[in-house]
N, C-alpha and C positions, 0 to 999 in steps of 0.2 A: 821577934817571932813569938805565936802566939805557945803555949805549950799545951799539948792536948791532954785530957782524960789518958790514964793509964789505956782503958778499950775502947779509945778511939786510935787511940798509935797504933793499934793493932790490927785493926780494921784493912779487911783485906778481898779485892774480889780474886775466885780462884776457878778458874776454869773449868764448869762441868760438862760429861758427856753421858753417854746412855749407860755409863756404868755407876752413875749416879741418880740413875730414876726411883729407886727406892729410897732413898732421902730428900729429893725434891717432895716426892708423894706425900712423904710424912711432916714436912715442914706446911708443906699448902695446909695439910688436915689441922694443924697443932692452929695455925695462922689462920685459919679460915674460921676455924669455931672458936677463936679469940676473938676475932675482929667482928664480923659479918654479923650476927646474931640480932645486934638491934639494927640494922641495914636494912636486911633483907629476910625472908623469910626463911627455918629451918629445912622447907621441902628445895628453894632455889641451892641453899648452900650444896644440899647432897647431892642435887642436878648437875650443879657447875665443880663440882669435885668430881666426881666420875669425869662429866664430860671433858675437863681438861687437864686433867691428873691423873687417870688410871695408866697402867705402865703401858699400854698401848697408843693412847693420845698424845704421853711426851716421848717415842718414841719419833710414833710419826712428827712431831714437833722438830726434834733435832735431825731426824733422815730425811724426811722430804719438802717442811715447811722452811728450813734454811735458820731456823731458830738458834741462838747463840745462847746458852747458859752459864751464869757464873752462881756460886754459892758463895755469903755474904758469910766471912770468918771472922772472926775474932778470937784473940786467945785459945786457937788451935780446936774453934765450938763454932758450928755452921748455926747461925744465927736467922739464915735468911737464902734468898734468892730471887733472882732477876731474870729475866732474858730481854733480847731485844733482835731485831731482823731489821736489813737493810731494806729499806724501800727503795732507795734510788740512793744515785752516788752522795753519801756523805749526809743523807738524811735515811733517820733510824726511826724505826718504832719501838716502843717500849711494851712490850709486854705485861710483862711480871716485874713487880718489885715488891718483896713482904720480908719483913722484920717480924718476929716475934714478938709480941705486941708485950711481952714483962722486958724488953729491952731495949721498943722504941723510945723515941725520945731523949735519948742519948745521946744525939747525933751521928749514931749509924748511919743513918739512911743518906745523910749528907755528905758524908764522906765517904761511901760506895758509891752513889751519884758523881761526884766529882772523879772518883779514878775511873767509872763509869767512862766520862767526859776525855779524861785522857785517853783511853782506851781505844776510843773510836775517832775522837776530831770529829764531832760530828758539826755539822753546819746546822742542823734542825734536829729534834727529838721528839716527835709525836704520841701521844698516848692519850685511852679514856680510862674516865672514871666514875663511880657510880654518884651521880648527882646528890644525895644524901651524906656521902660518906666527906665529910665535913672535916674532919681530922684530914684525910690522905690529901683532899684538896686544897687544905691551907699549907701542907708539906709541899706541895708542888708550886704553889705561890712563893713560897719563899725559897727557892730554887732557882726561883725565875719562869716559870710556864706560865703563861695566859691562857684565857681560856681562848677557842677559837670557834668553836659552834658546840650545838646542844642535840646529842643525835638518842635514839633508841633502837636496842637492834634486839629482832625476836630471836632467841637462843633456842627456841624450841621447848615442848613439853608445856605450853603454857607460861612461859616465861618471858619477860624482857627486862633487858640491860636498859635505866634508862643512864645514861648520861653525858657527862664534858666529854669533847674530844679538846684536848689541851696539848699544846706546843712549846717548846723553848727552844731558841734560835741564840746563835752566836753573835755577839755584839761584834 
């Protein structure tokens, strides 16, 4: 057996609800102007942070869009977070998935994703991604998601998402 990093044994997903939208908010923010910066532009980030983080939009995310949130822990420090929603029996969408980019690489995200995977049994995982962002997309290669098509969707405000929609299926 292999023996893990001290914080990857510790790596844990831990069930969020709407009494945790004020630390989802501020992890997106810390994570988004870590990551995104050479991505996309600074006016999209503040776009897509309002638009799917203000306490209002993960609100409705968890009451009415059927959104499942977990916050990604380690050593007793929320690192990160996910969601994902059930499309159809046994195949999930993946939402959110973001690590704190001074602790990606660690093999967090690998080992959230795997209890991920227990968690749900899922038969399929679906998710996009922004076609530039070259790092997240080689994480999902090495996970196991192929890509499946190449979509772009207007977000509004002058803006489009372009990118992968990518899948990973159970062998």
């Amino acid at each position: 057996m292999v023996k893990l990093p001290l914080i990857m044994q510790d790596v844990k997903l831990i069930p969020a609800g709407p009494n945790d939208i004020a630390r989802i908010s501020e992890l997106a923010t810390i994570i988004w102007n870590q990551h995104y910066p050479s991505i996309i532009s600074r006016g999209q980030i503040d776009y897509m942070l309002s638009m799917m983080y203000s306490a209002q939009s993960l609100a409705e995310q968890f009451e009415k869009k059927g959104h499942i949130f977990y916050l990604i822990n380690a050593g007793e420090v929320n690192l990160g977070f996910l969601s994902v929603h059930e499309e159809k029996k046994e195949e999930w969408f993946l939402h959110k998935f973001y690590i704190d980019q001074a602790k990606a690489t660690k093999g967090i995200g690998t080992v959230a994703f795997e209890q991920l995977k227990q968690l749900l049994n899922p038969n399929k995982i679906i998710l996009t991604v922004n076609r530039q962002n070259y790092r997240s997309v080689n994480f999902y290669f090495k996970l196991g998601f192929k890509i499946e098509s190449v979509a772009d969707f207007d977000i509004g405000n002058n803006f489009v998402m372009n990118d992968f929609v990518m899948a990973w299926e159970k062998k």
